[in-house]
N, C-alpha and C positions, 0 to 999 in steps of 0.2 A: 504494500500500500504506500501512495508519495504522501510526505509528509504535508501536511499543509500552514502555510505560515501565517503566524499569530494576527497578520493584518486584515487577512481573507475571514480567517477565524472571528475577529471582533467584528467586520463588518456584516457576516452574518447573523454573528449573535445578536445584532441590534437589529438588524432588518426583520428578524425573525420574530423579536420581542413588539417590534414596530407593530407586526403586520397581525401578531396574538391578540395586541389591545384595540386595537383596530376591529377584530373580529369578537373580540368579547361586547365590544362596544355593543357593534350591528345586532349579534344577541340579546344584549336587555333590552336591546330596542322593540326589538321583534313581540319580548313578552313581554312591554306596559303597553298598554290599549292609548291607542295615538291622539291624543289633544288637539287642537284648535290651533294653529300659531296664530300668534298677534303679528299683527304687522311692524318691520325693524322699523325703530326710526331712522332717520337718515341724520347721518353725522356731521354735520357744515359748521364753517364758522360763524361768530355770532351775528343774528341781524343787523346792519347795520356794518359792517364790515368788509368793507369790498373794495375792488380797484387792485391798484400793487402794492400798497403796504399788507392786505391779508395776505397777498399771490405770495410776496416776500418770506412774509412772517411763514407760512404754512412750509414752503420748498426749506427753509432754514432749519425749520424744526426737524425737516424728516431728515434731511442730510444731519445734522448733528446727531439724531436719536440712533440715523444708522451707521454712523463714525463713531458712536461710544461702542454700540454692537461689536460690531466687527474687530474695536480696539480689545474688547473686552474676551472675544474670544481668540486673535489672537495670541495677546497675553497667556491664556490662560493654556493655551495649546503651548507657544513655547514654555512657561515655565514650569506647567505642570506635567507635561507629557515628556515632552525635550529634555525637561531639566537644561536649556539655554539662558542665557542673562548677557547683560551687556548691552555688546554692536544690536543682538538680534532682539532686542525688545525696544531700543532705539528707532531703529529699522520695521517694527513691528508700532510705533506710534505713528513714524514721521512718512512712512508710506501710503496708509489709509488717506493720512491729512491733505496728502499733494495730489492722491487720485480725487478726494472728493473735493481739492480746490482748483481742479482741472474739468471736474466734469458738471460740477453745479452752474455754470452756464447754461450748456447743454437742457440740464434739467430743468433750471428755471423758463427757458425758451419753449421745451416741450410742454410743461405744464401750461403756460400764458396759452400756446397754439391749441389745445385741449379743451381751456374752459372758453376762447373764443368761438370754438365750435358749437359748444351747447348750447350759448345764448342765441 
């Protein structure tokens, strides 16, 4: 038998455990007797809030929220798995920061061309 290595090994173990809860879920599902949904509300900014200071404010929140994410994991892959520090956690802040102060243009522009569409 080949041996199989520990990377193949965790990724299944997690797809596996992924795809169990996933179907334990569909299961209770199946046995509570199915309710009503209420309608979501829809998540917008506050009334009264519009133009490019919300367009601003909203594209800055996501890019920051997703610059902590990503910093956050990361970090957490180099020091906790790696066991790396230094240049790579360095390298691991100051990369995020220059891809999403490269790309948020971009995003800001797709978002404005998006909500000019709706209206």
């Amino acid at each position: 038998m080949l041996p199989v290595s520990l990377n193949i090994t965790l990724m299944l173990s997690g797809y596996l455990l992924v795809m169990g809860y996933l179907g334990l879920g569909l299961l209770i599902m199946r046995r509570r007797p199915i309710r009503r949904w209420r309608r979501a509300q829809r998540i917008a900014p506050a009334p009264g809030r519009h133009g490019w200071p919300a367009l601003v404010r909203q594209v800055a929140g996501t890019a920051i929220g997703g610059y902590v994410v990503l910093v956050a994991v990361a970090v957490g892959y180099y020091h906790g798995v790696t066991r790396l520090g230094g240049q790579f956690l360095l390298s691991a802040v100051t990369g995020p920061a220059l891809l999403i102060g490269l790309t948020l243009p971009a995003f800001l522009l797709a978002s404005w061309v998006a909500t000019r569409r709706r209206k």
